[in-house]
C-alpha positions in Angstrom: -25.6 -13.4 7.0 -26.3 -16.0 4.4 -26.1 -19.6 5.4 -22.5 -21.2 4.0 -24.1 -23.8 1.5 -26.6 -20.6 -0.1 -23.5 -18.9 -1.1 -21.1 -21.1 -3.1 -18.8 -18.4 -4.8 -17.7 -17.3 -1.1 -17.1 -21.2 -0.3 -14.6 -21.3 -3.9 -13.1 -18.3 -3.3 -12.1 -18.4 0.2 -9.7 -21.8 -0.7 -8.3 -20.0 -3.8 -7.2 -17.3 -1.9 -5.7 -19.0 0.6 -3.6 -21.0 -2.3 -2.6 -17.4 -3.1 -1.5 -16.2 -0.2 0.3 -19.7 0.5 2.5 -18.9 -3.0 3.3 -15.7 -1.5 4.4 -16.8 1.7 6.7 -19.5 0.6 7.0 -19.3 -3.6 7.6 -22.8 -4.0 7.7 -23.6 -8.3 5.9 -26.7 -9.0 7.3 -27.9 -12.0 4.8 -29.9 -14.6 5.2 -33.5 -13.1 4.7 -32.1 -10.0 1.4 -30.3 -10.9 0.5 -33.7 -12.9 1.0 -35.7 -9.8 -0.7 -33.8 -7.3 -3.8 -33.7 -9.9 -3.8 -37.1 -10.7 -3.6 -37.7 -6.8 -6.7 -35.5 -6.3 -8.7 -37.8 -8.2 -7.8 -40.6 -6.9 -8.7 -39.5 -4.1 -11.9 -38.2 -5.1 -12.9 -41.6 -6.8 -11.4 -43.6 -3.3 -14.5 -41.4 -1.6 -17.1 -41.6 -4.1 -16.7 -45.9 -3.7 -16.8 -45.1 0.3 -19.6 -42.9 -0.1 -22.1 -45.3 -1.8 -20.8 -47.4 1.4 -21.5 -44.8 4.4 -23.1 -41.3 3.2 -21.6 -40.1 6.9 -17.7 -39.6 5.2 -19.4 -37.0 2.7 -17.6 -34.4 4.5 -14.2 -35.7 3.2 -15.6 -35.1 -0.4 -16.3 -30.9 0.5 -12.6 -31.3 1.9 -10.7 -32.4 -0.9 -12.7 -30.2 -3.1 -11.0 -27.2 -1.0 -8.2 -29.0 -0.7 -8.1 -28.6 -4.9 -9.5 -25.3 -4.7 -6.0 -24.2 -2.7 -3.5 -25.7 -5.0 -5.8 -24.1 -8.1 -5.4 -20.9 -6.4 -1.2 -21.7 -5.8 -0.9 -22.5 -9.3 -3.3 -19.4 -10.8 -0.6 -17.3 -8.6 2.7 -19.0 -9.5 1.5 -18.9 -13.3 1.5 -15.1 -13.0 4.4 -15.0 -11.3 6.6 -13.3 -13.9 10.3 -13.7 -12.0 9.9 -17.3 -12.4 9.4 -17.4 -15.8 12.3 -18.6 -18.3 11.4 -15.3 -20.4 11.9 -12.9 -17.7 14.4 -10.3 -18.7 16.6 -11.0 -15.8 17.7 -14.2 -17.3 19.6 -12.9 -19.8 22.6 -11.6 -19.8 23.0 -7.7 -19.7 26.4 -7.7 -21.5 26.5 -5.1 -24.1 22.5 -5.5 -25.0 19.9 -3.3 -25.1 16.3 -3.9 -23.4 13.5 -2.4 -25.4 10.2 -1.2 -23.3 6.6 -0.4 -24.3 5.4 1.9 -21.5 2.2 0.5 -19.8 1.4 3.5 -17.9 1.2 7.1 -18.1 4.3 9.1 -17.7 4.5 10.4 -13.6 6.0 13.2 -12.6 8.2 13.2 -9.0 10.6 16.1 -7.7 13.5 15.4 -9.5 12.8 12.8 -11.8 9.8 10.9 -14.5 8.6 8.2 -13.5 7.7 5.2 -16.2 7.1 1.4 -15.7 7.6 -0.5 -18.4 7.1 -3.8 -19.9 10.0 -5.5 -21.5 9.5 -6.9 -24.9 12.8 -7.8 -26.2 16.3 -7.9 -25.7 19.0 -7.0 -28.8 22.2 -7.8 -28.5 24.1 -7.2 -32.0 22.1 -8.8 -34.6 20.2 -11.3 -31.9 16.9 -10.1 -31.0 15.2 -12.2 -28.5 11.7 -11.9 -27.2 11.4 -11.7 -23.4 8.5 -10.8 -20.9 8.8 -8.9 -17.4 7.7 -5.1 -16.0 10.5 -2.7 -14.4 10.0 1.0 -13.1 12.4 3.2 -14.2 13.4 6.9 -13.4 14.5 9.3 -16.0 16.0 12.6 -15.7 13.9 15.5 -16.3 13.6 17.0 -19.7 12.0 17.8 -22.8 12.1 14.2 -24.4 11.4 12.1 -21.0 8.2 14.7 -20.3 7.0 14.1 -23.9 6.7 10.3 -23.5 3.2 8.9 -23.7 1.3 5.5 -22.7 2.8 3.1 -25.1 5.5 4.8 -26.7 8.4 2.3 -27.4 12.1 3.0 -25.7 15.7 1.4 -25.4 17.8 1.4 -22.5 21.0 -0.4 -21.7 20.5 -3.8 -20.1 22.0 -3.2 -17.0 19.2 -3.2 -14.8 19.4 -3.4 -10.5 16.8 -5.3 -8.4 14.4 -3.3 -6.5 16.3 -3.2 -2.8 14.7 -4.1 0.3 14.4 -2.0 2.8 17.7 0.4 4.5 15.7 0.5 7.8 14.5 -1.3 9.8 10.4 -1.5 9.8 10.6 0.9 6.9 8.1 0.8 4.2 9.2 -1.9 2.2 9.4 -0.6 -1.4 10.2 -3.7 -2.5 7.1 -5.6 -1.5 5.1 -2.9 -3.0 6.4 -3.5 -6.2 6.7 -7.2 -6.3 3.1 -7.3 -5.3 2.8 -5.6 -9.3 5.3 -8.2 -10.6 7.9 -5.3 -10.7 11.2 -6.7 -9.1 14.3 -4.4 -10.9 14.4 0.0 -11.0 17.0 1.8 -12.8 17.7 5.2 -13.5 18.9 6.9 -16.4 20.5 10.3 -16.9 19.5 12.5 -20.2 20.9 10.8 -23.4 21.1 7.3 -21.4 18.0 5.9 -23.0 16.7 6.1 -26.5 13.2 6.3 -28.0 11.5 3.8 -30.5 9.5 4.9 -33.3 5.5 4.4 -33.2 2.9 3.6 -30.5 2.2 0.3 -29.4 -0.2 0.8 -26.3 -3.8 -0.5 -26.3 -6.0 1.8 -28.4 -8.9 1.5 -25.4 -6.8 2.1 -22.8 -5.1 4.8 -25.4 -8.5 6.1 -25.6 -9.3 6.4 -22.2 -5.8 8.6 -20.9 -6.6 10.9 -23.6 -10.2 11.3 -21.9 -8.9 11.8 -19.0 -6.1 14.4 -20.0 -9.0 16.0 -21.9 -11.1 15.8 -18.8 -8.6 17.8 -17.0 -7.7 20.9 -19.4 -11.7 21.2 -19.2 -11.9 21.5 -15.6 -8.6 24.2 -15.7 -10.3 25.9 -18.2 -13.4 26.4 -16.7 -13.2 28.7 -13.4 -12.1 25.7 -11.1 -8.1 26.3 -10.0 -5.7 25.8 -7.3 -6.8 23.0 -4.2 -10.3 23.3 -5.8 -8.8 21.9 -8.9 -6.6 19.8 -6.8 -9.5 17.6 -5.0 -11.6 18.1 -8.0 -9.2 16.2 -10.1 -9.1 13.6 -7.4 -12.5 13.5 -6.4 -13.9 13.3 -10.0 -11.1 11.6 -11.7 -8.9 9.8 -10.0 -6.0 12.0 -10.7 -4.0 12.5 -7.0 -0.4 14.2 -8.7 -2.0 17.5 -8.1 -2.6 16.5 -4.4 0.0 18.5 -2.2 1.3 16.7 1.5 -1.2 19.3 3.5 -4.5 18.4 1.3 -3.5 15.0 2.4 -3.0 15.4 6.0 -6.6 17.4 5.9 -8.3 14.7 4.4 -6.6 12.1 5.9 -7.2 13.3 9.6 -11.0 14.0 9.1 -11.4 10.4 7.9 -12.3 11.7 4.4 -9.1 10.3 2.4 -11.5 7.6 0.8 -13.2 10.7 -1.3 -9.7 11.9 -2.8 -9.6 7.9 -4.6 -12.5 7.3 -7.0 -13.8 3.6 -5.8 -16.7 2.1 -4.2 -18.4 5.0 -3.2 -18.2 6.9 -6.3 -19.2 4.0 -8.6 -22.0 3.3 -5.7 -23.3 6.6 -6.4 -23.4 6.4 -10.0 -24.7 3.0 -9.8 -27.5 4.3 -7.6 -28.4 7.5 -10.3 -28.7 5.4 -12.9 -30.7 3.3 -11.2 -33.4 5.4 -10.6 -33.0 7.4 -14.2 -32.9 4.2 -16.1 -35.9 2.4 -14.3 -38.5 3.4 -17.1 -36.4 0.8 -19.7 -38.0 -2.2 -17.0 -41.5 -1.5 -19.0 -39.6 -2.1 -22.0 -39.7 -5.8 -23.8 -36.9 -7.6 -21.8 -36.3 -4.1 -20.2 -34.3 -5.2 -17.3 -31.5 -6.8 -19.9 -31.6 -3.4 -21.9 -31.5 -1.3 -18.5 -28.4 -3.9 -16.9 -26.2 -3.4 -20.7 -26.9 0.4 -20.2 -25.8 1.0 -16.8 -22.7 -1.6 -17.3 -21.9 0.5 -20.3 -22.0 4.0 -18.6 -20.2 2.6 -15.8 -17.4 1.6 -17.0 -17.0 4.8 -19.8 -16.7 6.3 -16.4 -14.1 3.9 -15.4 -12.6 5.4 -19.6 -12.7 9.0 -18.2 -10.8 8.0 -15.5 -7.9 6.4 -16.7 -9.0 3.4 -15.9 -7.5 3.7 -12.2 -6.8 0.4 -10.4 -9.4 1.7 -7.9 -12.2 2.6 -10.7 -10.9 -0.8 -12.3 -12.1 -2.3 -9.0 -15.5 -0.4 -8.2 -16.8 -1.0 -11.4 -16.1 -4.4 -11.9 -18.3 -5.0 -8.6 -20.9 -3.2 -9.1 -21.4 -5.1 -12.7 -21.6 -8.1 -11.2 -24.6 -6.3 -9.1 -26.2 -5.0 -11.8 -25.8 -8.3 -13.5 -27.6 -9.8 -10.4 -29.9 -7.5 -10.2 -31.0 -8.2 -13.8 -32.2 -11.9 -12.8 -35.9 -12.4 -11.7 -35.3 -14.2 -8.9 -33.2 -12.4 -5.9 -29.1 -12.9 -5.6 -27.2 -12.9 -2.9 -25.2 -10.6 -2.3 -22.1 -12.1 -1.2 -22.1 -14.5 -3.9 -22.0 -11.7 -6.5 -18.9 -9.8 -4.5 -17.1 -13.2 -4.7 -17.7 -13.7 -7.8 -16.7 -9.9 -9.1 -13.6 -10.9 -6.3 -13.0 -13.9 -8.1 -13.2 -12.6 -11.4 -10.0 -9.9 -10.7 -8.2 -12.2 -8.9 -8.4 -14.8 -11.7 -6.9 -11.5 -13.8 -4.3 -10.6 -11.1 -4.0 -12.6 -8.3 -1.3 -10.8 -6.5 -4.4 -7.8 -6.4 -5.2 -9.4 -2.9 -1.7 -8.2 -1.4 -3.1 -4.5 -2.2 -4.2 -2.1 0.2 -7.0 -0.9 -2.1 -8.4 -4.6 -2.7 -8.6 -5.1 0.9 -10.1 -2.1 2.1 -12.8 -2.2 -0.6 -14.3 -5.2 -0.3 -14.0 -5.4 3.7 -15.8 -2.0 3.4 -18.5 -3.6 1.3 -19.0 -6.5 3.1 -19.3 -4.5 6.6 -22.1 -2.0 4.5 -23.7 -5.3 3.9 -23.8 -7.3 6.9 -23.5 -5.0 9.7 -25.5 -1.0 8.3 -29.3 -3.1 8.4 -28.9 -4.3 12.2 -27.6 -0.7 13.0 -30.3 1.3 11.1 -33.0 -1.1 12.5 -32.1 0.0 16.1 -33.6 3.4 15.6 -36.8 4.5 13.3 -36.8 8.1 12.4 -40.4 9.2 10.7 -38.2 12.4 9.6 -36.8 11.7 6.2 -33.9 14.6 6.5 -33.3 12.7 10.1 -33.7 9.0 8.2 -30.7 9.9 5.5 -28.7 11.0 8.4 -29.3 8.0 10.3 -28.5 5.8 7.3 -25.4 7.6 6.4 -24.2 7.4 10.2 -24.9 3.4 10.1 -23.2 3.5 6.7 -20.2 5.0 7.9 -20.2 3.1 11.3 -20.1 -0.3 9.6 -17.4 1.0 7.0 -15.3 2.0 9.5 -15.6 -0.6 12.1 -15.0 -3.4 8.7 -11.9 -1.0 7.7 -10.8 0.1 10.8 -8.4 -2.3 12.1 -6.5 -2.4 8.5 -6.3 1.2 8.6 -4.7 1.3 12.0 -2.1 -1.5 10.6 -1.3 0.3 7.6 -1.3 3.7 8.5 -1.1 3.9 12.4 -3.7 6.5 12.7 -7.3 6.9 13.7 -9.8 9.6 12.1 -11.9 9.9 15.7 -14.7 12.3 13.7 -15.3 9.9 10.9 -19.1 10.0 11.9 -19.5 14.2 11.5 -17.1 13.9 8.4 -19.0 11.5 6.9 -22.4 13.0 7.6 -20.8 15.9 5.4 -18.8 14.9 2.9 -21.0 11.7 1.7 -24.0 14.1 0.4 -21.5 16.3 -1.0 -19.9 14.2 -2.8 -22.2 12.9 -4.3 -23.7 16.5 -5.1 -19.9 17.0 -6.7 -20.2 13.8 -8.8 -24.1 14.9 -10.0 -23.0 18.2 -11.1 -19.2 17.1 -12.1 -21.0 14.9 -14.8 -23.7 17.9 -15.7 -20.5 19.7 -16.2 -18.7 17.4 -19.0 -21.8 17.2 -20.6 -22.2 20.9 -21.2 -18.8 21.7 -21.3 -18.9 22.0 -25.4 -21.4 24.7 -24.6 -19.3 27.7 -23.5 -21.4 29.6 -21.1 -23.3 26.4 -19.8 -19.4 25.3 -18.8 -18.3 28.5 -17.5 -21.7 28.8 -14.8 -21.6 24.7 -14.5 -17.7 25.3 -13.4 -18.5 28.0 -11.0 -20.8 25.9 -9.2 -18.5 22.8 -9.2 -15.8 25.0 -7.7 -18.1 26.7 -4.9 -19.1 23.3 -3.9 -15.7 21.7 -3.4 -14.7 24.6 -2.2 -17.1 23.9 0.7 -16.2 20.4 1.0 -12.5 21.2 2.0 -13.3 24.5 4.0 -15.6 21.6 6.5 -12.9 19.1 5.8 -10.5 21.3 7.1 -12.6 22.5 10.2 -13.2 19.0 11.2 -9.3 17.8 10.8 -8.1 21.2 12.8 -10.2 20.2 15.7 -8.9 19.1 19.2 -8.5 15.6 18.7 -8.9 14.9 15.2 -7.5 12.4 14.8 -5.7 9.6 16.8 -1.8 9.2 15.5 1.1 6.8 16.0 -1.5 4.0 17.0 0.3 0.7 16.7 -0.8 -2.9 16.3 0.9 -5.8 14.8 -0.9 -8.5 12.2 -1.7 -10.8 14.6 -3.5 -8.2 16.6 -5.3 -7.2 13.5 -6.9 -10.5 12.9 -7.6 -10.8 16.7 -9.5 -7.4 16.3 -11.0 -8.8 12.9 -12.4 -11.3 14.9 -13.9 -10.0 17.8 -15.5 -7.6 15.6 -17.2 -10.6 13.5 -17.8 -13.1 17.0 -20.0 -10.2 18.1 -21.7 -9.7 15.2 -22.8 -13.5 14.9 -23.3 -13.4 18.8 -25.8 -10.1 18.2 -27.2 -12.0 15.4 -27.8 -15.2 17.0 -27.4 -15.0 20.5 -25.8 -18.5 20.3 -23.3 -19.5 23.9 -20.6 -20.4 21.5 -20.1 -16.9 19.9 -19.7 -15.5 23.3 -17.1 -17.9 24.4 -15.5 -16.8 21.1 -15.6 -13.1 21.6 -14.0 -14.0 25.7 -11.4 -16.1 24.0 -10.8 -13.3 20.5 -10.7 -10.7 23.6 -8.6 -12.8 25.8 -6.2 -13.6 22.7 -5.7 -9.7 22.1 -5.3 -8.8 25.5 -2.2 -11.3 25.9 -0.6 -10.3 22.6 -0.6 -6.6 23.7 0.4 -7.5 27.3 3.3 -9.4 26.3 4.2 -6.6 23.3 4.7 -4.1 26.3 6.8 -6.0 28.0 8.9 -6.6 25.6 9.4 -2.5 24.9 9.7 -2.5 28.5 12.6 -4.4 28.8 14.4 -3.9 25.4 17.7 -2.0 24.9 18.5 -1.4 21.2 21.1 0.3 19.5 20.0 1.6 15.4 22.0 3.3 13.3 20.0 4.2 10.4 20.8 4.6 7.2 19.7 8.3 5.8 20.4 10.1 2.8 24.0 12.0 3.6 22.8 12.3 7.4 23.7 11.0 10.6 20.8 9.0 12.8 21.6 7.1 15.8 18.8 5.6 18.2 19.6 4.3 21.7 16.0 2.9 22.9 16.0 1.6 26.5 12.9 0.5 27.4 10.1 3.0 26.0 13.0 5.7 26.1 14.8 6.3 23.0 17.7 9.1 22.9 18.4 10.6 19.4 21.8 11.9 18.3 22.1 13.1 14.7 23.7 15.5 12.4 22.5 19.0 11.7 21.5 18.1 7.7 18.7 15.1 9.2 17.8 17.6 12.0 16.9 19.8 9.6 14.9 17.8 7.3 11.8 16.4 9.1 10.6 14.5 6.1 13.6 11.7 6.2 13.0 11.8 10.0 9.5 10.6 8.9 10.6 8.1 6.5 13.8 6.6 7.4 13.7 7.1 11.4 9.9 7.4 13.0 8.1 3.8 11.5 10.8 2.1 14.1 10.4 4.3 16.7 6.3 3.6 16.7 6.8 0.0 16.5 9.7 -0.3 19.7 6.9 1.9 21.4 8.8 5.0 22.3 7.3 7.5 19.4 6.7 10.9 20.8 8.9 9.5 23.8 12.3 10.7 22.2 14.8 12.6 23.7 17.6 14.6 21.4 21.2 13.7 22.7 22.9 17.3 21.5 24.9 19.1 23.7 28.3 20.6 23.7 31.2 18.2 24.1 32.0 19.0 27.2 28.8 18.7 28.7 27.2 15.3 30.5 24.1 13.3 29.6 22.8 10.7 31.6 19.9 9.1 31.2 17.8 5.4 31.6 20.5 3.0 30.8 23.0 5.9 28.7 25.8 8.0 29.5 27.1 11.0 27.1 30.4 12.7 27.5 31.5 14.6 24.9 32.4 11.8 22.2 32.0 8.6 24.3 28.4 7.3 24.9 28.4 4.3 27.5 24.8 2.4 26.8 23.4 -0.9 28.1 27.2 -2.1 29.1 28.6 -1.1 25.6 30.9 1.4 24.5 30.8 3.8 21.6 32.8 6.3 20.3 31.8 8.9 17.7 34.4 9.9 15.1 34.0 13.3 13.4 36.3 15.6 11.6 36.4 18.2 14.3 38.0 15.3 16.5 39.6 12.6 14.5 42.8 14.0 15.1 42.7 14.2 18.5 44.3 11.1 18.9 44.7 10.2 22.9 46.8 7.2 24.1 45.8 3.3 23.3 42.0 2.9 24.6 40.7 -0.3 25.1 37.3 -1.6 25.5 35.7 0.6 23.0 33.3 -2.0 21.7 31.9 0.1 18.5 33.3 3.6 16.5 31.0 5.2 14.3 32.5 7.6 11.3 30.4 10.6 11.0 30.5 13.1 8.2 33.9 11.8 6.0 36.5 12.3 9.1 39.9 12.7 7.9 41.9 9.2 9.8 43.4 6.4 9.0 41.6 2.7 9.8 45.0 1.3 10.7 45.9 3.9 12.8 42.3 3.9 14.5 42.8 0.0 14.7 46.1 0.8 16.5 44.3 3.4 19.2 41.5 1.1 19.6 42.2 -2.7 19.5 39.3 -4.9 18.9 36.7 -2.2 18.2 34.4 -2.7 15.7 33.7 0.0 12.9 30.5 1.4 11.8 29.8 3.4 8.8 27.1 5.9 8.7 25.7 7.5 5.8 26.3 10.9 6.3 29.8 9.8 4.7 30.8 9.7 0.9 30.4 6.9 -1.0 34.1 6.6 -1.7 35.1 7.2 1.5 32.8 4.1 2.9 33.9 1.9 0.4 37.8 2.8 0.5 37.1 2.5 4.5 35.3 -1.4 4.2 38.3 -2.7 2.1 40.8 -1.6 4.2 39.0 -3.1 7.3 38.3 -6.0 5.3 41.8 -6.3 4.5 42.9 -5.7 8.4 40.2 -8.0 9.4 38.4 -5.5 11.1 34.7 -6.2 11.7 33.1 -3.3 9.7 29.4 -2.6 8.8 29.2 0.1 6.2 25.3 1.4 6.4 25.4 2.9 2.9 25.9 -0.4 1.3 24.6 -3.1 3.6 21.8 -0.8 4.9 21.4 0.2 8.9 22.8 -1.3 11.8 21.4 -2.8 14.6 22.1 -4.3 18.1 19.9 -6.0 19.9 21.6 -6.1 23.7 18.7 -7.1 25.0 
């Protein structure tokens, strides 16, 4: 690796995004004497050690110091001046009161199961005859038919200004939706039936970016037309385009449990391979006059009318914006560094979006890259093959070692599995791939040319029809792939950490780094030591909120004992959702036990006892309410700590109240809507503590 004063763009960057990341964290709004102040104090500051400097040169460290210092707070203020919420303009300011909020759609129309999807950027507000300008994105759902599927990028609409904020999330350790979209600057949804929402006359979307959708589009009737259908058109569309709604859940899984999911998203590796063609096709414009500007302009150009034909996809956004920075630097006589030009292609988007950082994509590209960099040379220098077929394999193994050891540990954070054949996928996939993208261009450019398109799409098919018959093999294999694989942040820096200790200490060989990687190792050891203990000795009672179902988990210690209703038994996909991201992170997933048995029957288990409609867990008792027993009324029981109301039960809460005193009252969600919220007031208006999970979200009871 470079030494830290050679590369100057890593030491700018590094501060600004920790001034990011700081606005995230705690979204403190400096108001304009504030930022005044704080600059004015800077130099100050600056001036205070210049005078000490020409004193004692030793206290030049404090002058790097403030510098970053500076660099921080420019990175907190680039983040809180693109922070739209906080803007007086923001929609949300205004009142909603018999207005109407006009849109100008900023991407294309996506379809979902039941609905369109749009997001849309506010533009003004109208309100009788007051029309006032406003800023701000939402996301908005329409119901499905022919004017909602007709709407384009940039069309104009109206809607009634009576708009939600995004919620967070029902469940706990659920995929938080609401982060997601925040990260975008999106912070309110709504959904609107047919005839809810009106359209605008005229087209106001950028004619590039216009341009480019309709490429795209065009891009895609081509490949249907021309011999290439079903999953081959599927991962075609993907592979070559960008375009994943034709992607079903089991071409995912495939993918994903090969460790070849990175294909199915045109990024780095795509762009890399284009970069790399025209390269080597355009190296006769060097012998030009000023050759290696005219070849640089060329390949920047081609790249990003790729980037047009794919939509311009955040991803493609990303890829090609890096590798013109390389191109750029490979234009200059003298040699670049490498990691100045990625910091400098970093800085460049974040300076356009800094709340790009908080996105999955972001991270795993440039951590990718920067593992290719610094780690593939020492691997591929620890073998010498003479072979060239044996060389390329060698390189692509390094190539995919260091990608995956870079991307590994965010992958295991984000999506709690482990592809454990990445190296035979890879050795695969990578040269066909790039074989796809070779002839996926060949075809575009013949595909005016009807018989050149229809052999140049027969080909195009047979190959990707190869890639996914080997992707498939390698995913159906024993031990694919390692699932429900858990680690928390911290333990994602500690691994970050010993993976980058070891590199210096291989390196270098210096005593320090190997005290480091003892103390990174000994730091991640104690974090997952104390993390089992803690599922060890928990006892936890969840009852989760899912869509007109009943979920209930009682987790004692890594045991965890399920009781739900027959509709969430039967739909495995909100089990996944709703139910199974808390399970893996209290350490009992695959460890659960169903509590369903007749009502006469007895369950024990660790820490629970089940008889018929009383459960007895971790020193508190439950009683579970359903319409084939609410009216079996016994005598006055006391010391029923919690009731839950399954499935709309026909009972009274006073009368309940009267049976069993001092109980508290849960709420699931397999009950109506009216029902729960006639059920709240009246236990609000008996003082009953009452948690209804349909409109506060689920429950939970940490005993211990």
């Amino acid at each position: 690796m470079a030494h830290y004063s050679n590369i100057p763009l890593v030491r700018i960057i590094i501060p600004v995004l920790a001034g990011i990341i700081l606005f995230t964290r705690i979204e403190y709004y400096f108001s304009l004497p504030q930022i005044l102040t704080v600059i004015s104090a800077f130099i100050l500051v600056s001036l205070i050690i210049e005078w000490r400097l020409q004193q004692n040169f030793s206290f030049r460290f404090s002058f790097g110091l403030n510098i970053m210092l500076f660099m921080v707070f420019a990175g907190y203020l680039l983040a809180q001046g693109r922070y739209e919420r906080n803007h007086p303009a923001h929609f949300s300011n205004y009142s909603n009161e018999n207005s109407l909020l006009r849109l100008r759609l900023i991407e294309p129309v996506s379809e979902k199961t039941n609905t369109y999807q749009i997001v849309g950027r506010a533009t003004h507000i109208l309100s009788g005859d007051t029309i006032v300008k406003v800023k701000g994105k939402l996301i908005a759902y329409f119901e499905k038919d022919s004017l909602s599927a007709s709407l384009n990028y940039g069309d104009i609409i109206f809607i009634e200004n009576n708009i939600q904020e995004v919620r967070p999330p029902q469940n706990p350790n659920a995929f938080n939706f609401k982060n997601f979209l925040a990260n975008q600057n999106i912070f309110h949804q709504v959904y609107r039936r047919s005839g809810q929402w009106y359209q605008g006359s005229g087209n106001e979307g950028n004619i590039i970016v216009s341009f480019a959708h309709q490429m795209r589009q065009k891009a895609l009737e081509t490949l249907e037309a021309n011999n290439i259908s079903g999953r081959e058109f599927s991962v075609a569309s993907a592979l070559l385009l960008g375009y994943r709604d034709y992607l079903d859940e089991d071409l995912q899984r495939e993918f994903a449990g090969a460790g070849a999911m990175h294909i199915l998203c045109v990024s780095g590796l795509h762009v890399g391979i284009i970069f790399l063609a025209l390269n080597i096709l355009l190296g006769f414009l060097k012998k030009l006059p000023r050759g290696k500007i005219i070849k640089t302009m060329v390949i920047i150009i081609l790249i990003w009318f790729y980037a047009a034909i794919t939509g311009f996809s955040p991803s493609v956004m990303r890829a090609s914006t890096m590798f013109s920075f390389v191109a750029v630097g490979q234009s200059f006589s003298r040699s670049t560094n490498i990691y100045n030009t990625l910091a400098a292609s970093a800085l460049f988007l974040v300076i356009l979006d800094p709340f790009i950082i908080k996105r999955i994509g972001f991270q795993l590209s440039y951590i990718a890259v920067i593992s290719i960099v610094w780690l593939q040379p020492m691997f591929y220098k620890l073998l010498y093959f003479k072979n060239p077929v044996l060389s390329y394999s060698w390189g692509i193994i390094t190539v995919s070692l260091a990608a995956q050891l870079g991307t590994g540990p965010l992958a295991l954070y984000y999506f709690n599995q482990f592809p454990n054949y990445f190296l035979l996928t890879n050795l695969a996939v990578i040269p066909l791939t790039g074989l796809i993208i070779k002839t996926g261009i060949l075809f575009f450019i013949v595909s005016p040319i009807g018989f050149l398109s229809h052999i140049a799409g027969i080909v195009l098919s047979f190959i990707v029809l190869v890639l996914h018959n080997i992707v498939r093999i390698i995913e159906g294999l024993p031990g694919s792939v390692s699932m429900n694989v858990f680690i928390t942040f911290h333990e994602t820096l500690f691994i970050f950490g010993l993976i980058a200790v070891t590199g210096l200490f291989w390196v270098s060989a210096k005593k320090a780094f190997a005290y480091a990687i003892l103390l990174t190792g000994l730091l991640l050891s104690v974090s997952l030591s104390l993390r089992q203990i803690k599922n060890d000795r928990q006892q936890r009672l969840v009852v989760y909120q899912v869509p007109n179902g009943s979920a209930i988990d009682f987790f004692s210690g890594k045991s965890c004992y399920f009781l739900a209703c027959e509709t969430t038994l039967s739909n495995p996909r909100n089990l996944s959702f709703h139910v199974n991201e808390n399970r893996l992170r209290m350490g009992t997933s695959g460890k659960v036990q169903d509590l369903i048995n007749p009502d006469d029957e007895v369950f024990a288990g660790n820490g629970i006892y089940k008889r018929g409609p009383f459960i007895y867990f971790a020193g508190k008792t439950i009683k579970i309410i359903q319409p084939e027993n609410a009216t079996d009324f016994p005598d006055v029981i006391e010391g029923i700590n919690y009731l839950v109301l399954f499935q709309n039960p026909r009972i009274s809460i006073e009368k309940l109240n009267e049976l069993f005193p001092g109980s508290s009252i849960i709420i699931d969600s397999s009950n109506s809507f009216r029902n729960s919220q006639r059920w709240a007031e009246e236990c609000e208006d008996l003082g009953i503590d009452c948690w209804p999970v349909r409109a506060k979200g689920a429950f939970e009871l940490a005993i211990r």
